[in-house]
C-alpha positions, -999 to 999 in steps of 0.1 A, spaced: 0 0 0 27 25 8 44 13 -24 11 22 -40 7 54 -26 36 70 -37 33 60 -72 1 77 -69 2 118 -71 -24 141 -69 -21 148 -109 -42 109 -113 -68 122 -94 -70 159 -110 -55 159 -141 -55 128 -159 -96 122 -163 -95 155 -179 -74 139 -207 -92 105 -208 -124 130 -215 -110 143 -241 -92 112 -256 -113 84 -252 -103 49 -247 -66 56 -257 -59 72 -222 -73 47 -204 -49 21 -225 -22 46 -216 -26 49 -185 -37 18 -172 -28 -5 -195 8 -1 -206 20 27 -181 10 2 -152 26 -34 -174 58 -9 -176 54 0 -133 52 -44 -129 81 -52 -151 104 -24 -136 95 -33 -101 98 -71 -106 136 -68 -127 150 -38 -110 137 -44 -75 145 -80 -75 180 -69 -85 184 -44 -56 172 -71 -33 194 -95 -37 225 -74 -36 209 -61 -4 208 -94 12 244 -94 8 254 -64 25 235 -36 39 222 -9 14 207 23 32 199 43 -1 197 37 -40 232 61 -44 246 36 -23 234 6 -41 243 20 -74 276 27 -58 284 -6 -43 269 -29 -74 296 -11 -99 320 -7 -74 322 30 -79 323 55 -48 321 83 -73 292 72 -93 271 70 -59 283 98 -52 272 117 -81 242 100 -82 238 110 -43 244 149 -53 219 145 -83 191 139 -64 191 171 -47 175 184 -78 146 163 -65 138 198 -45 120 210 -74 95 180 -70 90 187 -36 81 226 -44 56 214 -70 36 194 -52 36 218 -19 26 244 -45 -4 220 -52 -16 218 -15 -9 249 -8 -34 262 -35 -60 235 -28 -64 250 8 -62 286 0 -90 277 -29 -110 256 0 -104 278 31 -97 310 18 -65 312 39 -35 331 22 -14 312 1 19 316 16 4 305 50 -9 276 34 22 265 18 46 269 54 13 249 68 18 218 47 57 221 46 57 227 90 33 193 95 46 168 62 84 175 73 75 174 110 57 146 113 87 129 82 110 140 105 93 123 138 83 91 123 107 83 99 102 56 73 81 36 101 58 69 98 58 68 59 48 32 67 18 37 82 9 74 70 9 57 31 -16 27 45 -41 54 54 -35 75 25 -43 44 4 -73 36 22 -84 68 20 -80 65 -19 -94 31 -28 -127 44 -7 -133 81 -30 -120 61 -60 -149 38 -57 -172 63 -47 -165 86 -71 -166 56 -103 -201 52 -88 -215 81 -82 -208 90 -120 -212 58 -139 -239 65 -161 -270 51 -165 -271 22 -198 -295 43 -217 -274 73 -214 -242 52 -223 -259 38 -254 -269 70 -265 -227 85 -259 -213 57 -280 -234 64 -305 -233 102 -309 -197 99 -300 -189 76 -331 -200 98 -354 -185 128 -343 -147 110 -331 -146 79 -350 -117 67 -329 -127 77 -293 -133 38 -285 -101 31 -299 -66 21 -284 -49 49 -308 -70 85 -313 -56 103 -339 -77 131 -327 -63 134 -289 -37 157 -277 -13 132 -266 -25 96 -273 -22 104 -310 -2 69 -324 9 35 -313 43 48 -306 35 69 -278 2 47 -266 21 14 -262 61 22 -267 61 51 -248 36 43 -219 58 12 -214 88 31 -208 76 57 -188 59 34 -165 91 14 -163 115 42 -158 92 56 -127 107 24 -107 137 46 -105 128 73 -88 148 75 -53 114 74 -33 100 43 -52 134 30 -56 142 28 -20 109 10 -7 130 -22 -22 150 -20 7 120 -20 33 115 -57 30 137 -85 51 129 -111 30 139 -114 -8 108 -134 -18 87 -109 -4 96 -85 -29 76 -104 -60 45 -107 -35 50 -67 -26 48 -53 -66 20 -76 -72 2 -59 -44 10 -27 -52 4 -30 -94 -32 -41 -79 -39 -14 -56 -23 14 -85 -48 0 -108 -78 10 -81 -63 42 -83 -67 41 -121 -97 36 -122 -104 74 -108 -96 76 -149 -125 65 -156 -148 91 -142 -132 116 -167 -152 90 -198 -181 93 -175 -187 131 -176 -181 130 -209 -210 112 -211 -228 135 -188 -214 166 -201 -201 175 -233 -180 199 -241 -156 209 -212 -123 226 -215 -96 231 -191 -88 195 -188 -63 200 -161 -90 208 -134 -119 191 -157 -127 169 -128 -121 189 -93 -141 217 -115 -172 191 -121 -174 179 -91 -173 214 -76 -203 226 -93 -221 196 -91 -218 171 -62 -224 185 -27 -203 192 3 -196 156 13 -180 146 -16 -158 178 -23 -148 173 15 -140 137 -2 -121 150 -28 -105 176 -9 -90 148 15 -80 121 -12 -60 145 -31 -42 157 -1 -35 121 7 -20 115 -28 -1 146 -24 12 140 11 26 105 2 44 112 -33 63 143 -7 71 125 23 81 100 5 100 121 -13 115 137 20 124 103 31 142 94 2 165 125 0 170 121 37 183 89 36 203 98 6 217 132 23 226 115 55 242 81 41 258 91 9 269 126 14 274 137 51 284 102 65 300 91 27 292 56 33 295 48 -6 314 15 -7 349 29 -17 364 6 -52 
């Protein structure tokens, strides 16, 4: 779940459904299709690679790895200084929360962004990785309940569905498609399928994803962990599909970065924006303190202590 969680950002809940609106069935094959085969097969080959040099000797952080599997105390150690750009990440999604609870509350913006950076990197801080532990098992509950909620309070009914798919047809031909010629970024097979893959496989190597390889004792556990997670990350996916949904129940949006937040805004009550409110803060909150975590670990292993395996 916490594995999960911080593959999961705030932009799957907000953005993404805009762009499945707009594109159809393509996104959806995008997204949870080849993105997520490209998340299994990076976490299965890399991870099971980390873990078995781990079992060997003790790896704190993924510099370190890196640095002790080519037998290279430089390499980890650019690799440790490297991830300091990872700061620009962190600003981004504080940005995010910041401006969700000025928009909510009303509260000034700059208050809101030292409010989420005082309790994320004080309670990081205080609990650790056992905190990130079991901070990303509530933020994942907290997702798979809206997620589902959400899928069913917009499915539509069949009569209204029939009715799409056939006005849809005539007007975007290849909206039911795996490739739309027609969408802003699902437009061929090389980007649907090649480059879904790759992006999906390449997110394994992010410090904070990469390092939750090193959270297990046991080396078989690791298989059993990214099946898990690849099942849980496809609940999350299916928040994707509420952007096809209003697109059955209203045509014609723009602005497909806030499509969803805006919809539901104007027309679901208070309960489920509070719903909202708290599951994107949730995905927000466990991409940056896991993000926190990582760099921490990094900062303290690989470049104050310099803990690299030497050649």
């Amino acid at each position: 779940l916490v594995l999960a969680s911080s593959f999961t950002s705030a932009v799957t809940l907000i953005s993404m459904p805009g762009y499945v609106y707009q594109a159809g069935v393509s996104g959806l094959v995008y997204y949870n299709i080849c993105q997520t085969l490209g998340l299994l097969t990076g976490l299965m080959v890399v991870g099971n690679k980390v873990r078995k040099t781990n079992l060997n000797e003790p790896i704190l952080s993924i510099p370190q790895w890196l640095g002790s599997f080519y037998k290279s105390k430089s390499l980890g150690h650019f690799f440790a200084f490297q991830s300091f750009f990872l700061i620009t990440f962190m600003v981004l999604v504080a940005m995010l929360m910041g401006d969700m609870i000025s928009g909510v509350f009303g509260f000034p913006y700059q208050w809101s962004v030292a409010l989420i950076c005082l309790f994320v990197f004080g309670y990081s801080m205080v609990g650790g990785s056992y905190g990130h532990g079991w901070s990303g098992l509530i933020q994942s509950g907290i997702m798979i309940c809206v997620v589902l909620l959400l899928v069913a309070k917009t499915m539509p009914d069949p009569a209204s569905w029939a009715e799409f798919k056939e006005s849809i047809v005539l007007e975007e031909p290849h909206y039911f498609q795996p490739v739309n010629a027609d969408s802003l970024v699902f437009k061929d097979a090389f980007t649907v399928f090649y480059c879904a893959f790759v992006m999906g496989f390449c997110n394994v190597f992010q410090p904070h994803i990469f390092s939750k390889t090193l959270y297990l004792s046991k080396e078989k556990s690791w298989n059993k962990t990214a099946v898990l997670a690849i099942a849980v990350v496809s609940i999350f996916n299916l928040a994707l599909l509420v952007g096809l949904f209003i697109r059955v129940r209203e045509d014609g949006l723009t602005n497909y970065d806030t499509l969803m937040s805006n919809y539901i805004f104007r027309t679901m009550g208070p309960v489920f924006v509070a719903f909202l409110f708290v599951t994107v803060m949730a995905a927000a909150m466990s991409t940056l303190e896991g993000v926190i975590i990582g760099m921490c670990g990094t900062i303290g292993t690989d470049i104050i202590s310099e803990t690299v395996r030497p050649e």
